[in-house]
C-alpha positions in Angstrom: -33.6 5.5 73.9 -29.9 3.9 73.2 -31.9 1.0 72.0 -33.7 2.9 69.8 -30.4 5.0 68.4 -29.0 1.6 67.7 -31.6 0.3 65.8 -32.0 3.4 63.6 -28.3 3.8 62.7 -28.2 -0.7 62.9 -24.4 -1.1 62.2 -22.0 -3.1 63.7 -20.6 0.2 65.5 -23.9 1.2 66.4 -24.8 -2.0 68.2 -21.3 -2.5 70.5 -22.6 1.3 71.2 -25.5 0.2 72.8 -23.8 -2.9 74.6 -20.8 -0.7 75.7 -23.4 1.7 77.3 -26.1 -0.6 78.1 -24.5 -4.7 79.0 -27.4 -5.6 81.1 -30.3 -4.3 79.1 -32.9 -6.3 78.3 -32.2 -5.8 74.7 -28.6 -7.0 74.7 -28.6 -10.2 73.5 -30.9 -9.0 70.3 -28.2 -6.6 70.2 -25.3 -9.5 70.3 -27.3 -11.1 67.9 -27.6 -8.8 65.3 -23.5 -7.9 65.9 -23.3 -11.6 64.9 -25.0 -11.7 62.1 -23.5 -8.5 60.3 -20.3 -9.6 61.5 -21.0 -13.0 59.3 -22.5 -10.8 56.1 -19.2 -9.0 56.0 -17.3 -11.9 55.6 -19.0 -13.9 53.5 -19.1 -10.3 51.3 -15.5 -10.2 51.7 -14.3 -13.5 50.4 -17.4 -12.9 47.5 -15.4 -9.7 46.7 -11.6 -12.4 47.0 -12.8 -14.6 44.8 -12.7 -12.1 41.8 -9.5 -10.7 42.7 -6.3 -10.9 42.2 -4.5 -13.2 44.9 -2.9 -10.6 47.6 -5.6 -7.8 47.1 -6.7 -6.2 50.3 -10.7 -6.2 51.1 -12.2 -4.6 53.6 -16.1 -4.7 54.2 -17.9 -2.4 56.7 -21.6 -1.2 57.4 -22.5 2.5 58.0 -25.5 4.2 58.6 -28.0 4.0 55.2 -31.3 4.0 55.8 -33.3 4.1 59.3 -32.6 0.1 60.1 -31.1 -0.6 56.9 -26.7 -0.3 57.0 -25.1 0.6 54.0 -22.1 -2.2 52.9 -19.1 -0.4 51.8 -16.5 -2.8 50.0 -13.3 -1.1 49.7 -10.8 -2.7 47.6 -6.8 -1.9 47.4 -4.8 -2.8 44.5 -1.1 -2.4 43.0 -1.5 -2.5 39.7 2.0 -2.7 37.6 3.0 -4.1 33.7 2.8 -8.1 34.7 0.3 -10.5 32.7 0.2 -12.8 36.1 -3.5 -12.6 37.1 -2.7 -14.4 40.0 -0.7 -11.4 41.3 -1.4 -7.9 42.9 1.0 -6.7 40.3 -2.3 -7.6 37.6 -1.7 -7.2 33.8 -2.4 -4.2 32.1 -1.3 -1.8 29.2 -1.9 1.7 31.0 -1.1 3.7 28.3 -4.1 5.0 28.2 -6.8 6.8 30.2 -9.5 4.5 28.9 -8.1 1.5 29.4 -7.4 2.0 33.1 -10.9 3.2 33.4 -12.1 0.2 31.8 -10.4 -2.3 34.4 -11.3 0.1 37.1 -15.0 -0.4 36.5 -14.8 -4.0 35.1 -13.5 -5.1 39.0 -16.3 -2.9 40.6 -18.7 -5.3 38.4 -16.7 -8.1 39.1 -17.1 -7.8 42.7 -20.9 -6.7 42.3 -21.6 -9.3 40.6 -19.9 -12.2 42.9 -21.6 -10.3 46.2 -25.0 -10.4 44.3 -24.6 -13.9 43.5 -22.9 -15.9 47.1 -23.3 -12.9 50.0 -26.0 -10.1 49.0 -27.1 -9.1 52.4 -31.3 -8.8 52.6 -31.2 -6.3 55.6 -29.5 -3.7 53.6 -30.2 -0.4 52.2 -27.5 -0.3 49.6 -24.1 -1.7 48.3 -21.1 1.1 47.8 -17.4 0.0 46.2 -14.6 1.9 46.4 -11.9 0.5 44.2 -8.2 2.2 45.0 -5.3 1.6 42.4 -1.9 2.4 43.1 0.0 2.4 39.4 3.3 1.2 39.9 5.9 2.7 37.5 7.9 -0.2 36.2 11.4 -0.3 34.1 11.9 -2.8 31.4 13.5 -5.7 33.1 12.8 -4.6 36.5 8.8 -5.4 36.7 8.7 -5.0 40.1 10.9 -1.8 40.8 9.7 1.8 40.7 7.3 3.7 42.5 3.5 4.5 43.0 3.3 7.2 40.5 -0.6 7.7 40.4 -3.8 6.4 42.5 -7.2 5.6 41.2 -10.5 6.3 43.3 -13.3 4.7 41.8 -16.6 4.5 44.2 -20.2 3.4 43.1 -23.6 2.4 44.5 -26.4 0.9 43.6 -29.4 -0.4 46.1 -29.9 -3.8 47.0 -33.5 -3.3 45.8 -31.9 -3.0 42.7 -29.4 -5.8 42.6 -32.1 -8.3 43.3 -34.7 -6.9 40.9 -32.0 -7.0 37.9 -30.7 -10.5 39.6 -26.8 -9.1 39.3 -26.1 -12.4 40.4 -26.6 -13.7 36.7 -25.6 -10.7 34.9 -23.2 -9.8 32.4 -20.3 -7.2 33.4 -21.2 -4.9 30.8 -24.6 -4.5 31.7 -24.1 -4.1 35.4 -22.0 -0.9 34.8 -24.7 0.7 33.5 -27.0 0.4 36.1 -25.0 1.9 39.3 -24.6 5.4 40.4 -20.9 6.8 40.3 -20.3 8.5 43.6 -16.4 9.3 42.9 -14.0 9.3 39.9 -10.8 9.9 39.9 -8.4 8.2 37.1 -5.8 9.6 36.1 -4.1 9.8 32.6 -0.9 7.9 32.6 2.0 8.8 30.0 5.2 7.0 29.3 9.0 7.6 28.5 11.7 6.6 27.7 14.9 6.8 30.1 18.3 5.1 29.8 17.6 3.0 26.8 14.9 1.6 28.3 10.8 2.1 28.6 9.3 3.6 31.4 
């Protein structure tokens, strides 16, 4: 029956579940087995997602329950973004002085990152991708670019099915087409404004 539960739910969690409850069972070491090799799909998903990221971002990658025996990969993605043109920074360039252009980089790094997955680290056994991309907006002072505060966060989450991802080969595609093919689950980007204060431009 735990065997069973595990297999049906087939997560990372799921598994050290079973093994936690049931060390000895004969199905253990298909249980240690299959820890192992999620365990491996979520890393080589993670440095996938690295790759097209600014140096410093923080990437986490995790199954949860999709379909019966299929996990669901969530990427979740962390960013600072401020008013510097170094790519090579979590500080990335930007003007944010408007709503569409933050929700243009918002959904060009979801591509960015589906596309790099589809290409090195798309994982066969599941039932879908999800990314959730999280901004902070650093307010930044003219001189200063790395004072101020986070002033506004951005939640951006998609999903698309890896059915989907191989039958369109993502892999090879351009950004602009992959962003209309997914399914938004969550938007929330704000509008940013900007002042001026002592002289100087916020």
């Amino acid at each position: 029956m735990f065997w069973k539960q595990a297999q049906s739910v087939s997560t990372i969690e799921a598994y050290e579940q079973f093994l936690s409850v049931c060390p000895n069972s004969e199905f253990s070491p298909e249980a240690r087995n299959r820890i192992a090799t999620l365990k491996k799909q979520v890393q080589d998903m993670e440095e996938a997602a690295r790759r097209v990221l600014p140096t410093g971002t923080k990437v986490e990658v995790k199954t949860v329950r999709g379909l019966p025996k299929k996990p669901q990969f969530l990427i979740a993605a962390h960013l600072l973004e401020g008013h510097s043109a170094d790519e090579t920074s979590p500080y990335v360039r930007g003007d944010y002085g408007t709503h569409e252009k933050l929700t243009r980089l918002v959904q060009f790094r979801c591509a960015k990152i589906l596309k790099s997955v589809a290409a090195d680290a798309l994982p066969s056994n599941a039932s879908d991708i999800a990314i959730s991309t999280r901004h902070g907006v650093r307010e930044s002072y003219v001189g200063q670019p790395f004072s101020g505060t986070d002033v506004a966060m951005t939640i951006y989450e998609i999903t698309i099915s890896v059915a989907d991802v191989k039958k369109n080969e993502m892999g090879k595609m351009d950004e602009e087409l992959i962003m209309k093919l997914w399914n938004v689950r969550k938007n929330i980007i704000p509008s940013l404004s900007f002042q001026t204060q002592l002289g100087g431009f916020r």
